[in-house]
N, C-alpha and C positions, 0 to 999 in steps of 0.2 A: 504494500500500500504506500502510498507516495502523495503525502498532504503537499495541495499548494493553493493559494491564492493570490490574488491581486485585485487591481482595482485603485479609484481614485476618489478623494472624500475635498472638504471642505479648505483641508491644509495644505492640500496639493494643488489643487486645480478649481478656477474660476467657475462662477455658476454661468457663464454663458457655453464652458466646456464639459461639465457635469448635466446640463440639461439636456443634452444630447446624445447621452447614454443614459438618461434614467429612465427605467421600465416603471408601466403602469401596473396595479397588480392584476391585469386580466393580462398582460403581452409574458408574465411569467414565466407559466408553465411550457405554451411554445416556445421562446426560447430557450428554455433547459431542452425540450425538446432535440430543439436544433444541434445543441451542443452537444448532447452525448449522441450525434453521428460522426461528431468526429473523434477519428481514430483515437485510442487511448484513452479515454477520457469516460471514468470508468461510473462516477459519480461527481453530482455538482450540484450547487445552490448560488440564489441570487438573491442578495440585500441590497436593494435600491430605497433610499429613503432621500428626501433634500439634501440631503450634505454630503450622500455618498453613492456610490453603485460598485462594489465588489462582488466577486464570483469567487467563489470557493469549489475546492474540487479534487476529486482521487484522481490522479493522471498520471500517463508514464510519459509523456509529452505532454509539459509545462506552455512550452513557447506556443505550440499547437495551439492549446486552450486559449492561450492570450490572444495571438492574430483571429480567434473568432469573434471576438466583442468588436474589432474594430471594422471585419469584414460583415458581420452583423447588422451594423450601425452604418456599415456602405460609409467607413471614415476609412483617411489616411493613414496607416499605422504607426509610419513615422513619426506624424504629426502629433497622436495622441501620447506615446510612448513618457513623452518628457515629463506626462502629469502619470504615470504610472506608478504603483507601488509593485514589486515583485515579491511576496512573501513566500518560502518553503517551508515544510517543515515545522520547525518549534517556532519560527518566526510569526508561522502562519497559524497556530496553535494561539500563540501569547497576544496575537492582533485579537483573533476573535473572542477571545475573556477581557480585552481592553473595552472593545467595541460595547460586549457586552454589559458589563460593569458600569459604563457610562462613563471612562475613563476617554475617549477617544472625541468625542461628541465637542460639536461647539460649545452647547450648554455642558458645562464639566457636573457630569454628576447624574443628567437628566434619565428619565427611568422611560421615556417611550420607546428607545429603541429597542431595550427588552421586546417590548411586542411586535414591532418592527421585525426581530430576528426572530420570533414565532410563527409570525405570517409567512416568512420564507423558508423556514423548517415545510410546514403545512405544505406550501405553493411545491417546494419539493419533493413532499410524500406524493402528492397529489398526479404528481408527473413521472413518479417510479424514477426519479434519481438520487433519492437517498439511500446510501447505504450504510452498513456497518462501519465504513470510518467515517462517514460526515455526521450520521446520528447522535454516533461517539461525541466527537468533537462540540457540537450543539449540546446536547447534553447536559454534558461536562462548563459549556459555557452559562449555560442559565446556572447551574451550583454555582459554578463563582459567582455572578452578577450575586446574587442572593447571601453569601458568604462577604462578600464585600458590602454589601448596604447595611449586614446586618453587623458587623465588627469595625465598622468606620462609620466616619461623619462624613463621605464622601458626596453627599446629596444636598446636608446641610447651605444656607444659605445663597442656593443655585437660584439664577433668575431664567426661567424659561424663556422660550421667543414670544409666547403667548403676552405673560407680564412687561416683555422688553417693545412689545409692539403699542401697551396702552401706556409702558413711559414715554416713549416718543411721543406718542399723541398728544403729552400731556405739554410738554414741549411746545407746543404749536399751538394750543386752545387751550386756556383756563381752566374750563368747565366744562369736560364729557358730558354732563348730566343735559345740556344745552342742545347737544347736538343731534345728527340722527347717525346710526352706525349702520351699513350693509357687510352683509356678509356671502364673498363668492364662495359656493361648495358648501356638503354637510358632512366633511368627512373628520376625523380625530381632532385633528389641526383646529380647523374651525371650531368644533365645541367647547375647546381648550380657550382658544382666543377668544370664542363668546363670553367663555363664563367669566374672564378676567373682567371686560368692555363692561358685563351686565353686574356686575359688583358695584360701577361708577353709575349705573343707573342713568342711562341714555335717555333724552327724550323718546326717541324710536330706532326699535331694536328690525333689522331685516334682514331673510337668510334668504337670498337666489341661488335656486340649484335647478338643474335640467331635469329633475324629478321632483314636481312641486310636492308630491306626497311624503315624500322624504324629509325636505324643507321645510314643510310646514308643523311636522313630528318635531322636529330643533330649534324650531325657532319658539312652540309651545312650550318648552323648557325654560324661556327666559321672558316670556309675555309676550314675545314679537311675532311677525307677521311674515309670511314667505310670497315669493313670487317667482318666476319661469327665467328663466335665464332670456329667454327672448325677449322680458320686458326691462333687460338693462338701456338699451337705447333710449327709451323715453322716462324712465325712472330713476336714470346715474345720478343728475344734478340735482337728484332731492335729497343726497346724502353729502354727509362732511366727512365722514372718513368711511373707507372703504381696505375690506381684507378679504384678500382672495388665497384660496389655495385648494386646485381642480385636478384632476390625472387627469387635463386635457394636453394634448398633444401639440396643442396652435396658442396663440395667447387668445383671448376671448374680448379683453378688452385692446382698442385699437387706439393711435393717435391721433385719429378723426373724431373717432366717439368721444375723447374727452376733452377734444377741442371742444363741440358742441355744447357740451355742461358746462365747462366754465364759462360759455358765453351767454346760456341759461342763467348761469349762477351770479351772474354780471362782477365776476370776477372772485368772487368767493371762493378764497383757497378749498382743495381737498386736500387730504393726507389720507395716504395709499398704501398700504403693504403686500407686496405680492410674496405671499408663502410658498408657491409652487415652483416644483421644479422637472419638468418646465415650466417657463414661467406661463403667469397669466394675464402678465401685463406688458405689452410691450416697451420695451426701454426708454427706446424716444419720448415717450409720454414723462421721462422724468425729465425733461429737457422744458417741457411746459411752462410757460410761467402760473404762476399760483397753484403750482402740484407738486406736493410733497411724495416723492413715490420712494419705497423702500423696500429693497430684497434680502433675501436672509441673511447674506453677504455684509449689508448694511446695519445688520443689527447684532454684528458679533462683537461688538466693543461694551457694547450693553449687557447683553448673557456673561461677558467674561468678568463682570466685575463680582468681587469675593473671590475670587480665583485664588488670592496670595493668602487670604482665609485657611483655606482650605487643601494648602501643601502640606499639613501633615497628615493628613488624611489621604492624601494623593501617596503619600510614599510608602503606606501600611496598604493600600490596596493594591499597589504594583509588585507587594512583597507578595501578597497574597496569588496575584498573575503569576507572576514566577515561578513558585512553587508548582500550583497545579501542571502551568505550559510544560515544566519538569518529569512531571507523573504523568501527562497525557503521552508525551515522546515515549517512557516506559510502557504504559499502554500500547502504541503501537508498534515497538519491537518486539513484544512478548505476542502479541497478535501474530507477528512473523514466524514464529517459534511452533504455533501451532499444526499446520500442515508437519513438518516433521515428524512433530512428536507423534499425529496421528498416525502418519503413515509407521513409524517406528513401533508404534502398540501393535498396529496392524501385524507388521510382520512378526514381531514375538509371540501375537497368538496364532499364528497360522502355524509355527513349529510347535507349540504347546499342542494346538490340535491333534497334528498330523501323529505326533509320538505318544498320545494319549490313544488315539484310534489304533495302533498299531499295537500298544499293551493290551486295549481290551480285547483287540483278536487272538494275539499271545495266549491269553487266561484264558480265552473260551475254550481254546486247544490244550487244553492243561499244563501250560507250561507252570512252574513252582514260581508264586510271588515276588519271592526275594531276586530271583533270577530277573525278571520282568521289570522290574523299578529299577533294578542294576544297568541294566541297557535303556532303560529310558533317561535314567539321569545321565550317564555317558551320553546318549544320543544328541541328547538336549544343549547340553554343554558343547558337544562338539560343534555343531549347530551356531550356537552363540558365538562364539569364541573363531568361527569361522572368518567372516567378514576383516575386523581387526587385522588377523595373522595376515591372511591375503593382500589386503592393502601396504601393510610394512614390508614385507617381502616382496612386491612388486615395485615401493617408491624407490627413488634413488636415492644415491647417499645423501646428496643436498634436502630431501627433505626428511632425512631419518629423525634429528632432532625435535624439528618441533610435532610432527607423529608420535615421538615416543612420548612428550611431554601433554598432547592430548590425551593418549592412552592413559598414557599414565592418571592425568587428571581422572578421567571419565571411569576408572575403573577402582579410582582412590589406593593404588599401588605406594607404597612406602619406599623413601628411598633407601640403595641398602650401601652402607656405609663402610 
């Protein structure tokens, strides 16, 4: 088995380069799909959340598995390569209890991508490429995650994006309670960011989602009101700030459409966050005058604050990674060990058999007991002790040493003095 991953997160690579490899979770399972047609590539998983897109994976060809993300994504491979991580091994072991643990994360500490790395466990059951080392691996990373929150204050004092999105706002307007708030999408993100928004008690609360049924279920959670995504064109400039975050593929909001509201608004700033990645706002619209637009990108200087908080806590959980990243590597050499040892029972019972079947024919024929165990236990022995002799009488002298010192070892032979 041959752990690797890679991939590119928040710390490496731009969200206008991150948006371009992040799967939705319905594009998931076909792409694990795709991937385990290629050669080698025995097992895999896919964590795509805002900050990040990594592939994990059992493979005997690493580089293989890499040039698929990029020929995937119909990108450059050159061109992506620079924002690349290449992890093997224990590297790729002690990432994914990083990840996990909420040690890797913009927000240091934050506990969604736990579920994040559940959804992609699942998405990977789901598609029959999980196996016996990724399950492992997974596994193994939710005990940390949970061994780390529970013996650290790793979590303590974290500001979410959710809270860093209604600081901002606060930034630029007074008084939330004044204003009206939309909200693009009803997926985790959003409920998160609502419930901070509705804490400040908004004049009016709004959730637009392409499934007004859905919408309207989350926006009942905080007293507000839902609408169609098709009635942002004539509904944008009745809101002050606006937060999107959609798995759509395209942005939704354009630089026409918000030309339009602000000349609705006869100039009345909005402030914007777009949570999605991809985004859901096009960029140019930050270029707007009287548009505050912010991406996640833009709100990492805010999440990061307590950061220097909360290093000692950071270095008791990374002690905590190490260790396991330690024993999972164990784990998977001793996994290696098994075929062996299998096939090695196998063949000691097949001479126990054979020389046991041959006693009991012996006896049936009357041959006397003691004669009968006598030649089985020689038989047996010879048997054993076969393999061994053969192999050192055949090596040459260049490997007679460390032969006999196997032997030697594996039969616990004394040295004689």
């Amino acid at each position: 088995m041959q752990l690797f991953a890679y991939g590119l997160n928040h710390q490496t690579a731009p969200i206008e380069v991150r948006e371009k490899l992040a799967f939705a979770p319905e594009q998931v399972e076909s792409a694990l799909a795709d991937l385990l047609e290629r050669q080698g590539v025995r097992e895999a998983a896919i964590v795509s959340t805002c900050n990040r897109t990594e592939v994990y994976c059992n493979a005997r060809d690493p580089e293989g598995a890499m040039r698929w993300l990029a020929e995937y994504r119909q990108l450059d491979v050159s061109k992506l390569n620079p924002f690349l991580y290449r992890l093997p091994g224990r590297d790729a072991a002690r990432h994914a209890f990083r990840v996990a643990a909420g040690l890797d994360s913009m927000v240091l500490g934050e506990a969604q991508i736990l579920g994040q790395m559940k959804d992609a466990v699942r998405a990977a059951q789901s598609a029959g490429a999980l196996g016996i080392l990724l399950n492992g691996l997974f596994q193994r990373a939710f005990s940390v995650a949970k061994e780390v929150r529970t013996q650290t204050a790793i979590g303590a004092n974290s500001v979410s994006m959710a809270a860093a999105a209604v600081k901002l706002a606060e930034r630029i307007f007074p008084d939330i309670g004044e204003l009206a708030v939309l909200f693009v999408g009803a997926g985790e993100m959003i409920e998160l960011t609502a419930t901070h928004f509705a804490a400040r008690k908004p004049r009016r609360l709004t959730i637009a989602n392409r499934t007004v049924e859905r919408g309207a279920a989350l926006a009942a959670q905080f007293g507000g009101e839902a609408i169609s995504l098709a009635d942002l064109p004539e509904s944008l400039s009745a809101f002050d700030i606006v937060v999107t975050c959609t798995a759509s593929q395209l942005p939704l909001i354009g630089k026409g459409l918000v030309e339009r509201a602000i000349k609705r608004r006869k100039h009345r700033p909005i402030f914007m966050v777009d949570l999605g990645v991809p985004r859901d706002i096009e960029p140019e619209v930050g270029r707007l005058s009287d548009v505050y637009l912010y991406s996640v990108d833009d709100l990492a200087e805010i999440v990061r604050q307590g950061r220097e908080e909360r290093q000692t806590a950071v270095a008791a959980a990374e002690t905590i990674v190490d260790q396991h990243a330690d024993d999972f590597m164990h784990w998977i050499d001793s996994r290696a060990l098994v075929p062996t040892i299998r096939d090695l029972k196998d063949h000691i019972d097949r001479i126990r058999r054979h020389e046991l079947e041959r006693a009991h024919k012996r006896l049936a024929k009357g041959a006397p007991v003691d004669e009968v165990l006598e030649a089985m236990s020689q038989a047996m022995a010879a048997k054993f002790i076969h393999a061994p002799l053969a192999t050192l009488n055949e090596a040459g002298a260049s490997q007679h040493p460390e032969l006999i010192e196997l032997v030697r070892r594996l039969y616990h032979l004394h040295d004689r003095n």
